[in-house]
mmCIF file of the N, C-alpha and C atoms, coordinates in Angstrom:
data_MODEL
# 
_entry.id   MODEL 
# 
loop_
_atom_site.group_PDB 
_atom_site.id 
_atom_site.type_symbol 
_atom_site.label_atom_id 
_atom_site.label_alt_id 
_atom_site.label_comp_id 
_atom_site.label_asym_id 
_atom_site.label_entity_id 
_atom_site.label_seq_id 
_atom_site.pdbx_PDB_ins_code 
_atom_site.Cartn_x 
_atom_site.Cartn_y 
_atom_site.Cartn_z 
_atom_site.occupancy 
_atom_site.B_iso_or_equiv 
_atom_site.pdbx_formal_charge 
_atom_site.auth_seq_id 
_atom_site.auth_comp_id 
_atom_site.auth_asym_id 
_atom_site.auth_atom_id 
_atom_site.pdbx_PDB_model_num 
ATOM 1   N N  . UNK A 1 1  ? 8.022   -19.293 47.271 1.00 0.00 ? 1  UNK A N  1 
ATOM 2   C CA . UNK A 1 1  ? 6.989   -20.293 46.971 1.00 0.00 ? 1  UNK A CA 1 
ATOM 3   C C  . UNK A 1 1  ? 6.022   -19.783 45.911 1.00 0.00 ? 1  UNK A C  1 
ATOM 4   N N  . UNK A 1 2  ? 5.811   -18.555 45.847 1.00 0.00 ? 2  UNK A N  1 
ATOM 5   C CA . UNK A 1 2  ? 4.683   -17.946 45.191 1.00 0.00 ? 2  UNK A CA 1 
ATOM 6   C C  . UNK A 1 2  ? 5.455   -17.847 43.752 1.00 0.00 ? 2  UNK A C  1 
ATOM 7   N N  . UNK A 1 3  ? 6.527   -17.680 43.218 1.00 0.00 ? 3  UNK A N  1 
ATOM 8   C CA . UNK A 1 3  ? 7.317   -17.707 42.315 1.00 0.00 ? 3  UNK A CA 1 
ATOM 9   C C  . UNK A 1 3  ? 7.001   -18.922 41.752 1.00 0.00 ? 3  UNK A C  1 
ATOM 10  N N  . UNK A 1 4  ? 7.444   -20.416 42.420 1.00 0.00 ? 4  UNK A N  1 
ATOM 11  C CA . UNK A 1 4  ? 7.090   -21.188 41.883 1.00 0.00 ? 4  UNK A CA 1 
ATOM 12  C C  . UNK A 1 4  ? 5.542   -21.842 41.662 1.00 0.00 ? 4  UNK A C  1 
ATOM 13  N N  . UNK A 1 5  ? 4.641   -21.266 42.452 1.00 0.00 ? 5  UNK A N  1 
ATOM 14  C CA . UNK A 1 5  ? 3.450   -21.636 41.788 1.00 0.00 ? 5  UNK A CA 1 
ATOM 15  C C  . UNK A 1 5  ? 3.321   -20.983 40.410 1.00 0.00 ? 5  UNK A C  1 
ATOM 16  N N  . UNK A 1 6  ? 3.933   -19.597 40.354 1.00 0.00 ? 6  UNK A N  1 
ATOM 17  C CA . UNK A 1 6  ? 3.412   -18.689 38.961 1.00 0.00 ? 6  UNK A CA 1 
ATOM 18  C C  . UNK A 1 6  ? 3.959   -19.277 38.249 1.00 0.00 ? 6  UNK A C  1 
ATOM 19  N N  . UNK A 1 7  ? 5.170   -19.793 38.087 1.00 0.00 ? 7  UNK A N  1 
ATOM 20  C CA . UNK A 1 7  ? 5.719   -20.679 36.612 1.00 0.00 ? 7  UNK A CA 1 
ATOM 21  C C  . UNK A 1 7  ? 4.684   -21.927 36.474 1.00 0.00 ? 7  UNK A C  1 
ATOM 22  N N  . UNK A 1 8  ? 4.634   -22.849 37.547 1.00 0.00 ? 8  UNK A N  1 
ATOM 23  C CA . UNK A 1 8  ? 3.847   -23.833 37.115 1.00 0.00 ? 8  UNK A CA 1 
ATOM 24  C C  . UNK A 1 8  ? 2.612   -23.717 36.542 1.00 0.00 ? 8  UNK A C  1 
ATOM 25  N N  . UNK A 1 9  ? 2.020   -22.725 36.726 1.00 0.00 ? 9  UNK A N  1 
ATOM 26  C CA . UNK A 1 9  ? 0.485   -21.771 36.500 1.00 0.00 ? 9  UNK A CA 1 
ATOM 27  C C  . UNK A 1 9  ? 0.542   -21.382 35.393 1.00 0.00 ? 9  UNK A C  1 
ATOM 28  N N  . UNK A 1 10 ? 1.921   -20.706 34.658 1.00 0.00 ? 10 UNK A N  1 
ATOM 29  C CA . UNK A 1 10 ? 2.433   -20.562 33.006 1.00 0.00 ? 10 UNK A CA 1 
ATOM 30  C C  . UNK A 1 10 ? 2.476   -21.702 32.282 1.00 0.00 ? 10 UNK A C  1 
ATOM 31  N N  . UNK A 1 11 ? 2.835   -23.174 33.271 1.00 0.00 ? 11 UNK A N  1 
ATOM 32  C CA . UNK A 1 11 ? 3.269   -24.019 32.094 1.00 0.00 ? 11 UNK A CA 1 
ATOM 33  C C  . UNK A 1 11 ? 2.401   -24.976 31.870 1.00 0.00 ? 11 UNK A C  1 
ATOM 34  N N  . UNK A 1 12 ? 1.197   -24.940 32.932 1.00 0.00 ? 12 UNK A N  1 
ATOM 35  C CA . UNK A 1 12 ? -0.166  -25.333 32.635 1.00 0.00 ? 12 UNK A CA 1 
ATOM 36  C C  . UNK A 1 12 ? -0.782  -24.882 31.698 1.00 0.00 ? 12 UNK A C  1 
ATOM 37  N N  . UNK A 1 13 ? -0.889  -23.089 31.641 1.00 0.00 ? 13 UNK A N  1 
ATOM 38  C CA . UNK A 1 13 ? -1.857  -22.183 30.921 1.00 0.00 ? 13 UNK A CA 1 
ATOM 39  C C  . UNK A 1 13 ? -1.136  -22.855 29.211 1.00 0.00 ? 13 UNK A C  1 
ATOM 40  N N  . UNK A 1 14 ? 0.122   -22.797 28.977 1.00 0.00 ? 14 UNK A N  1 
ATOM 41  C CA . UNK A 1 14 ? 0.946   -22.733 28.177 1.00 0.00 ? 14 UNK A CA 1 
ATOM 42  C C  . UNK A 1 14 ? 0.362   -24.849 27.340 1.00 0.00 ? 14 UNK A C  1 
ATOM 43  N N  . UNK A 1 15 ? 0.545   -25.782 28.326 1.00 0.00 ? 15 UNK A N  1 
ATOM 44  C CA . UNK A 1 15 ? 0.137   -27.118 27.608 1.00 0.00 ? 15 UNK A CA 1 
ATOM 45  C C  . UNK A 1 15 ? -1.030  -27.139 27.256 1.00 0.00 ? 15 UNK A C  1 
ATOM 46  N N  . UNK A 1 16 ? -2.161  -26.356 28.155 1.00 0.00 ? 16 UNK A N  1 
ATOM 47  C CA . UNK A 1 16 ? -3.108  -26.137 27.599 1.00 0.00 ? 16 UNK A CA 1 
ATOM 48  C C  . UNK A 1 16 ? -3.515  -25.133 25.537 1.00 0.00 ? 16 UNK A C  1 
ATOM 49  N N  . UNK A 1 17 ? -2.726  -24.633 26.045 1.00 0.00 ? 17 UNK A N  1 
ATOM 50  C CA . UNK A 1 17 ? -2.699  -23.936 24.335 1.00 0.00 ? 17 UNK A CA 1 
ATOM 51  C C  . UNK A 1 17 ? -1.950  -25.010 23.825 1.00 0.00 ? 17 UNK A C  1 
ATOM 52  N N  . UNK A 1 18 ? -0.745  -25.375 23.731 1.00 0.00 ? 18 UNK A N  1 
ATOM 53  C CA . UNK A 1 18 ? -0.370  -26.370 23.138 1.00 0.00 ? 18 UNK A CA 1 
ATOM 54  C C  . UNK A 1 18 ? -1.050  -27.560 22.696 1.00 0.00 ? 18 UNK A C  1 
ATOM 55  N N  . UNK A 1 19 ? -1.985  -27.892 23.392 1.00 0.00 ? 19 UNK A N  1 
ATOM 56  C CA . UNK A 1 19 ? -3.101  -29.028 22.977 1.00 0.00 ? 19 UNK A CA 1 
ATOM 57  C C  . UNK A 1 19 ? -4.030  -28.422 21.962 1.00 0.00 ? 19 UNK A C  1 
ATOM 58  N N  . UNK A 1 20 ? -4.671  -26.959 22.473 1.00 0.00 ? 20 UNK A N  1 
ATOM 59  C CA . UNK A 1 20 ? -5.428  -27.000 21.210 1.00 0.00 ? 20 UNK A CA 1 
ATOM 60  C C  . UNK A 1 20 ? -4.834  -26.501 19.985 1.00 0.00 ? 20 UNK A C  1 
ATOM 61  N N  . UNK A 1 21 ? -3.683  -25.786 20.073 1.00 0.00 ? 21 UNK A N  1 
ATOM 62  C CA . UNK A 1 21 ? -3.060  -25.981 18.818 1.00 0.00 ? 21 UNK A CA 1 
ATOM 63  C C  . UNK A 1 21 ? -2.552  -27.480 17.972 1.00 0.00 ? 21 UNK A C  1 
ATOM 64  N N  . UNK A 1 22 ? -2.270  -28.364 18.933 1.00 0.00 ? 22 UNK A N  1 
ATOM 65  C CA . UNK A 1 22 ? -2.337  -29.903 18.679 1.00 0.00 ? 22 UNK A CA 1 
ATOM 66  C C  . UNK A 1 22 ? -3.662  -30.053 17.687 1.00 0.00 ? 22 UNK A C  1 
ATOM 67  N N  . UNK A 1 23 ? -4.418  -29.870 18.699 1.00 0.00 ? 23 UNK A N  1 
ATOM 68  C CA . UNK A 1 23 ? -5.997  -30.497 18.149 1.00 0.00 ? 23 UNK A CA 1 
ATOM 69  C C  . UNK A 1 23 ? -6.424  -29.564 16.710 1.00 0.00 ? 23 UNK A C  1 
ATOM 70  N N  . UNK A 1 24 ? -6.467  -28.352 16.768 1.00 0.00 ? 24 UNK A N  1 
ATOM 71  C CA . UNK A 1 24 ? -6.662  -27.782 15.340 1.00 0.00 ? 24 UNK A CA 1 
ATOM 72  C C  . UNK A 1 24 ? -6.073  -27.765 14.368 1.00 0.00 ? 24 UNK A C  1 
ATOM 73  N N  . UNK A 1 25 ? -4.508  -28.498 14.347 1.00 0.00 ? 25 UNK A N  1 
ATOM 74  C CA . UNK A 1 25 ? -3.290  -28.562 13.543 1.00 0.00 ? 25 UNK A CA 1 
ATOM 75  C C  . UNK A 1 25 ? -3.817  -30.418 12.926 1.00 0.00 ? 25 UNK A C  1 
ATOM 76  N N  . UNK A 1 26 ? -4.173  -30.709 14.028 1.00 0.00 ? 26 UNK A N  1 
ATOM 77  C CA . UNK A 1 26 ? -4.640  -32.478 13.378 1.00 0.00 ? 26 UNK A CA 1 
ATOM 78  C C  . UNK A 1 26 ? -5.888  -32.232 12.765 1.00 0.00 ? 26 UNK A C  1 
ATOM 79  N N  . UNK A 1 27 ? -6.754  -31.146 13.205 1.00 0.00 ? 27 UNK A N  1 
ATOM 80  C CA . UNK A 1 27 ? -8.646  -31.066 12.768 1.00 0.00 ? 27 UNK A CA 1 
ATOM 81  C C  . UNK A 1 27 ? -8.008  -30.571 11.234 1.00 0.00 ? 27 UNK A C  1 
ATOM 82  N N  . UNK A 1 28 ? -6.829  -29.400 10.458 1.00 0.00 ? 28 UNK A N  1 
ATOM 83  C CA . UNK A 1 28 ? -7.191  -29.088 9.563  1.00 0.00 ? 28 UNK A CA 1 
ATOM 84  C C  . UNK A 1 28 ? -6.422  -30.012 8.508  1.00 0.00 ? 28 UNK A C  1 
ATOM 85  N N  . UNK A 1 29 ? -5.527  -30.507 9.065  1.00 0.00 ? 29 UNK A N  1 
ATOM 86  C CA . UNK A 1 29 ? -4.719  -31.404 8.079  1.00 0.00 ? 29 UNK A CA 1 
ATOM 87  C C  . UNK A 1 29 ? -5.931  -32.679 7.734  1.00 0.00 ? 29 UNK A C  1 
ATOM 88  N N  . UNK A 1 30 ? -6.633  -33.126 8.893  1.00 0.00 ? 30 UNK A N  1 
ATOM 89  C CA . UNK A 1 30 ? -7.799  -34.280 8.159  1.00 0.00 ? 30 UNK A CA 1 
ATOM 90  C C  . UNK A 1 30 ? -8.330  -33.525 7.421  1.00 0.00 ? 30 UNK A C  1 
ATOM 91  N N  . UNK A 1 31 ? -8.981  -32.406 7.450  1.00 0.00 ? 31 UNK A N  1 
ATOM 92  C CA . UNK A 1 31 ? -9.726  -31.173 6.472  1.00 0.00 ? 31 UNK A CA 1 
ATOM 93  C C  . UNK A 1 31 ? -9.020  -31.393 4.950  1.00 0.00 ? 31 UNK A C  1 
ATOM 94  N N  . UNK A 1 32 ? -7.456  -31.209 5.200  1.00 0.00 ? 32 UNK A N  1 
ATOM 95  C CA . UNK A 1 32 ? -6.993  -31.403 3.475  1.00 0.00 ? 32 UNK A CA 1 
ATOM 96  C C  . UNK A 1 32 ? -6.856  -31.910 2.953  1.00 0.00 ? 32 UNK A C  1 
ATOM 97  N N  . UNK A 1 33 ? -6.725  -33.209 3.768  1.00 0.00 ? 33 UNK A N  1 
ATOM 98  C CA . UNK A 1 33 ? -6.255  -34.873 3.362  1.00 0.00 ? 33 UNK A CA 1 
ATOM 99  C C  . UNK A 1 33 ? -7.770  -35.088 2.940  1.00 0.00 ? 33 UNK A C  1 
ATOM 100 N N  . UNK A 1 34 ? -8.833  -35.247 3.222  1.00 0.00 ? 34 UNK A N  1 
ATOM 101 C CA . UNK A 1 34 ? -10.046 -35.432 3.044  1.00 0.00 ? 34 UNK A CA 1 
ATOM 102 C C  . UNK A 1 34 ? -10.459 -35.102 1.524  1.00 0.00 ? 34 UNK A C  1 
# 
């Protein structure tokens, strides 16, 4: 059980970076387009 909480706990930690790489990948492209 504890196995599978730690992956799900990775793939949280993990969408979480994925968003703000989302969000700073859209913040700098308006930056160049601008």
């Amino acid at each position: 059980m504890s196995r599978i909480k730690n992956i799900i706990g990775d793939v949280e930690v993990n969408r979480d970076l994925l968003l703000l790489l989302a969000v700073g990948g859209l913040y700098s492209l308006s930056i160049a387009l601008s």
